[in-house]
N, C-alpha and C positions, 0 to 999 in steps of 0.2 A: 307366431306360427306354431301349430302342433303338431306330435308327428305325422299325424292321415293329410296335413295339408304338404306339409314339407316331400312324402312319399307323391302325392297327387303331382306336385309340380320334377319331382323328377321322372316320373315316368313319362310324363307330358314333353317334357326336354329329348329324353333321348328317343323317341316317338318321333319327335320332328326330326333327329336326328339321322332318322331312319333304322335304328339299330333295333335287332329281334326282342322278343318279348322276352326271353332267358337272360340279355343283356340289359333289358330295363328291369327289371326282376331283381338282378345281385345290383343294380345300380341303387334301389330302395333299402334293402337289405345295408350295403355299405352305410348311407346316411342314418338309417337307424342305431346301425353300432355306434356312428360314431356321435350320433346325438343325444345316446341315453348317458353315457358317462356326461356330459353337459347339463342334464337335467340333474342327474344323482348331484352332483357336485353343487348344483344352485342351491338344493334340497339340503345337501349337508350343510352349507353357507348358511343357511336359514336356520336349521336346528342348533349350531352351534352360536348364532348370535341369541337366539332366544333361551340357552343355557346360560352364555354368559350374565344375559339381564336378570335371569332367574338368583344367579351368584349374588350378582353386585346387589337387589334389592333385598335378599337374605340377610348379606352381612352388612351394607351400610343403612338401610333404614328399620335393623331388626324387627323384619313382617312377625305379624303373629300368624299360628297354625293357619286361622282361618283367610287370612291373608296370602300366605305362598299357596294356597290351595286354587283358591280360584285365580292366581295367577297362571298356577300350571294347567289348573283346566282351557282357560284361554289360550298359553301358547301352543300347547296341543292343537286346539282345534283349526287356529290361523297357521301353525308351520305343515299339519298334514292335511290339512285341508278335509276334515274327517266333519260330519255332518253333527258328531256328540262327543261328550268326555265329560267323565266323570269318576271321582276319587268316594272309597268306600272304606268303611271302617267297620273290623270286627266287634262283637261283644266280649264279655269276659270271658264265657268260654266259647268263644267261636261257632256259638249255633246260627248268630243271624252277625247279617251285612246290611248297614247303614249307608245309606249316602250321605257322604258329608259336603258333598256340593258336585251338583248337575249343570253344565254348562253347555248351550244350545248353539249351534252356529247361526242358524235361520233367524234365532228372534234375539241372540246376545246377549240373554237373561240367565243368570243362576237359580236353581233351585237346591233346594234339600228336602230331607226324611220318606225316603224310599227305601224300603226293607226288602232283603229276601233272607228266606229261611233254608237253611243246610237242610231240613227234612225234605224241600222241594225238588233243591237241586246239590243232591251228595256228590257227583261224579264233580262239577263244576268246583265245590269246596273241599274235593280232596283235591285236585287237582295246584290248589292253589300253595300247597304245604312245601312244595320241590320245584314248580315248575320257574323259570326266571321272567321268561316271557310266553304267554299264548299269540302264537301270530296263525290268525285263524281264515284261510280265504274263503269260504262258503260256511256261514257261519249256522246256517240253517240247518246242514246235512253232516259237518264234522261231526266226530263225537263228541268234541273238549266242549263245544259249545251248543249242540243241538237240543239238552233242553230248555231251553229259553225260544225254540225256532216258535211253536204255536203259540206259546201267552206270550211274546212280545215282537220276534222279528218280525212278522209277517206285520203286525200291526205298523211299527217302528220302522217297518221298511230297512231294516239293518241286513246287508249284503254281505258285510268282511267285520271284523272284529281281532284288534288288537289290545291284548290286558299283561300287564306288570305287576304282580304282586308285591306289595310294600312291608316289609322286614323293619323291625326294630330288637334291635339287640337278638338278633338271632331268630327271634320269633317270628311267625307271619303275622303282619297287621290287621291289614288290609290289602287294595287293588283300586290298579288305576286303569278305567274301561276305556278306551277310542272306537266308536263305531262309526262304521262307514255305509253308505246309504249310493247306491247307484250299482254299474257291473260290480261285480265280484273283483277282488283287489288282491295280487299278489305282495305282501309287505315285502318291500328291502331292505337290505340288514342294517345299513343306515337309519331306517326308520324303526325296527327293532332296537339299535343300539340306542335310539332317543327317545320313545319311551320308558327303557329300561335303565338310564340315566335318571329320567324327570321321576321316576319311584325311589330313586335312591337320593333326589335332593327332596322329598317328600318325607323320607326317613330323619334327614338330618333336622328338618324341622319337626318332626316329631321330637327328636331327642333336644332341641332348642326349648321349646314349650315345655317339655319334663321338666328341665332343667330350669325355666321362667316360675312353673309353678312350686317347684320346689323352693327356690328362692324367697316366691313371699309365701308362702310358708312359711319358714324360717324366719322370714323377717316378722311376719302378725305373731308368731311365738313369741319372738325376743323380746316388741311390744307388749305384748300381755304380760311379761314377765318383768317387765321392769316399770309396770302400772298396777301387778300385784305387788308390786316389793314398793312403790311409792307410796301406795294405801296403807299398808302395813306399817312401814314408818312411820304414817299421820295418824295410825291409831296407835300404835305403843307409844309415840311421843307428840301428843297436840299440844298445841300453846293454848293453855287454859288461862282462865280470868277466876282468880278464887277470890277476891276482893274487890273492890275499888280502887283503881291506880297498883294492885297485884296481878302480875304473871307466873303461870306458874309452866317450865317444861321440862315433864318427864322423861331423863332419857332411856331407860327403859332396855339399857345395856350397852357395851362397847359402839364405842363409834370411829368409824373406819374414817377415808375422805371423805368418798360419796354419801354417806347419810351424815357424816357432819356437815357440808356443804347445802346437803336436804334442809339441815335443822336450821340451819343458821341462814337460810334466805325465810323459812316461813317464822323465825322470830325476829327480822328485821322487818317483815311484813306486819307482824302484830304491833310492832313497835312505833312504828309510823303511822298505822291506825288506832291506836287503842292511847300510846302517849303514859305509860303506866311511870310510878315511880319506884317499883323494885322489880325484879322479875328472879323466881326464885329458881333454880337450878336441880331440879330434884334429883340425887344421885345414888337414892339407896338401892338401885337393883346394883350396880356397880362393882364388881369384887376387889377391883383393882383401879388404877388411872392410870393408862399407859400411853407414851408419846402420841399418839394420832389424839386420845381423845384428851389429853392435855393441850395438844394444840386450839382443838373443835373451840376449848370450855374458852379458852382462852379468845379466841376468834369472838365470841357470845360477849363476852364481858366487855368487848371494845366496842363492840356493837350494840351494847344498852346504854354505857359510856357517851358513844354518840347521841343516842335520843336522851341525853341527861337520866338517865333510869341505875338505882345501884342493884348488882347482882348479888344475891347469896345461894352461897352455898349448902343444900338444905341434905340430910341425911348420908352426913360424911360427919368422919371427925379427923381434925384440925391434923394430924400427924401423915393422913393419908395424902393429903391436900399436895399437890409438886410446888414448890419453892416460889416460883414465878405469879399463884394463884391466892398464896397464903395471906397476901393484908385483904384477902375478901374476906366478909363474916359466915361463918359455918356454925348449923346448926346439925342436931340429931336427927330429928326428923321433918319432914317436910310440915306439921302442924305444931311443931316450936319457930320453923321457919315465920312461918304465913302467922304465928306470935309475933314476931318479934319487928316485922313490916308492919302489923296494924298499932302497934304500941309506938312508931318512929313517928313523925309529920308527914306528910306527902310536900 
């Protein structure tokens, strides 16, 4: 029952009552006071569970932008019962406003890319720089909203108009529109206060999404970067075939873990393909041989060892060699090496 029905039937009551029209009068009057805190309260019941769900689907099935948007557009229009809603998004320098999604009560469908330009409507795009909330009843003749009354309200049939501007890091964004379609609509501050909520969980998904796309970013970087340094590695050091039943790999300088763990899977690969009988070690860029790439050289030799293959050591001499490596054969340079394999048997 609504209030004109609820008012119809008391006055009807005390009418049979016999009591004067002044006494049915404040009778109407009482059940409206005390019916309107009943409705505000249903109403707040309502915007706070459809905040809640707004929460819970943010954080447990991290929405994306485009995702809490048309959700907020939707609970908008089912908690205030408003005929449109729609969220917009500035450009980089705030000359025009995007729709980033339009949501209809009448036919339930979203829409996007509807523009308005700040040269149109200056009053409406300054206004948006300070103000928290437009709660606008006569959206036709206020000023916050009157130029929009002939190229659209009239068309649009928008009667009241409620907008939230959406703030990120201080900045204005954007704006989230609620139009209303029938009388003219006084907003209550409840209905203020939840809008101007549903713009500020619209900000935190804005800073979610910064923060998503920032993410792979960083992560398509660190990709690139560790697929530039794998290439680099397989051209300073390929496992070459300079003979029949010869290997040959260049190390091509210090080797840490990870590019020795590099080398040493793509010469275990040549190994098992190729079946060579020496594989030569070429180590004249080398200034030194220091623990890590003593270990690498040493990891190499057990691993040719296994596919029956003898390693030499080619552009070192014997003194440099660590103690653990020295009953391998070292040569000066890599073509006394690749000597001294084609001069042995396979």
């Amino acid at each position: 029952m609504d209030l004109r029905e609820r008012a119809a039937r008391i006055v009807t009551i005390v009418r049979g009552e016999g009591r004067t029209r002044e006494a049915a009068t404040q009778a109407v009057l009482v059940e409206l006071e005390a019916a309107e805190p009943r409705e505000a309260e249903l109403s707040w019941k309502r915007q706070l569970g459809a905040l809640l769900e707004l929460t819970r689907g943010q954080g447990l099935e991290q929405w994306s932008l485009e995702q809490t948007l048309r959700r907020v557009t939707e609970l908008a229009v089912d908690t205030l019962g408003v005929a449109r809603m729609s969220a917009w998004f500035f450009n980089a320098d705030q000359s025009v406003l995007a729709a980033a999604d339009v949501f209809e009560a009448a036919t339930r469908l979203h829409s996007a890319g509807a523009r308005l330009d700040r040269n149109d409507f200056p009053r409406y795009f300054a206004l948006l720089s300070d103000a928290r909330v437009l709660a606008v009843r006569d959206a036709s003749h206020d000023p916050r909203s009157a130029e929009f009354a002939a190229i659209y309200f009239a068309q649009a049939g928008v009667s009241s108009t409620l907008d939230a501007p959406v703030r990120w890091q201080g900045v204005p964004t954007g704006v989230l529109c609620c139009e209303h379609s029938g009388p003219l609509r006084s907003w209550r501050d409840d209905e203020i206060s939840f809008i101007a909520s549903l713009a500020d969980a619209v900000s935190l998904a804005l800073e979610a999404d910064h923060r998503r796309r920032t993410e792979q970013a960083l992560a398509e970087k660190l990709a690139l970067i560790e697929a530039q340094q794998a290439a680099l590695h397989g051209l300073r050091s390929p496992v070459l075939e300079l003979w029949d039943g010869v290997l040959a790999l260049p190390l091509g300088g210090p080797l840490d873990a990870s590019r020795g763990a590099a080398l040493l899977a793509s010469l275990t690969a040549a190994l098992a393909d190729r079946r060579p009988a020496f594989v030569l070690l070429d180590l004249s860029e080398l200034e030194r041989i220091d623990a890590d790439t003593s270990a690498a050289l040493a990891a190499m030799v057990r691993a040719a060892a296994e596919h029956h293959a003898q390693c030499v050591l080619a552009g070192v001499h014997g003194e440099l060699v660590p103690a653990e490596l020295r009953g391998l054969v070292t040569t000066s340079s890599l073509k006394t090496g690749l000597q001294h394999c084609i001069k042995r048997p396979r």
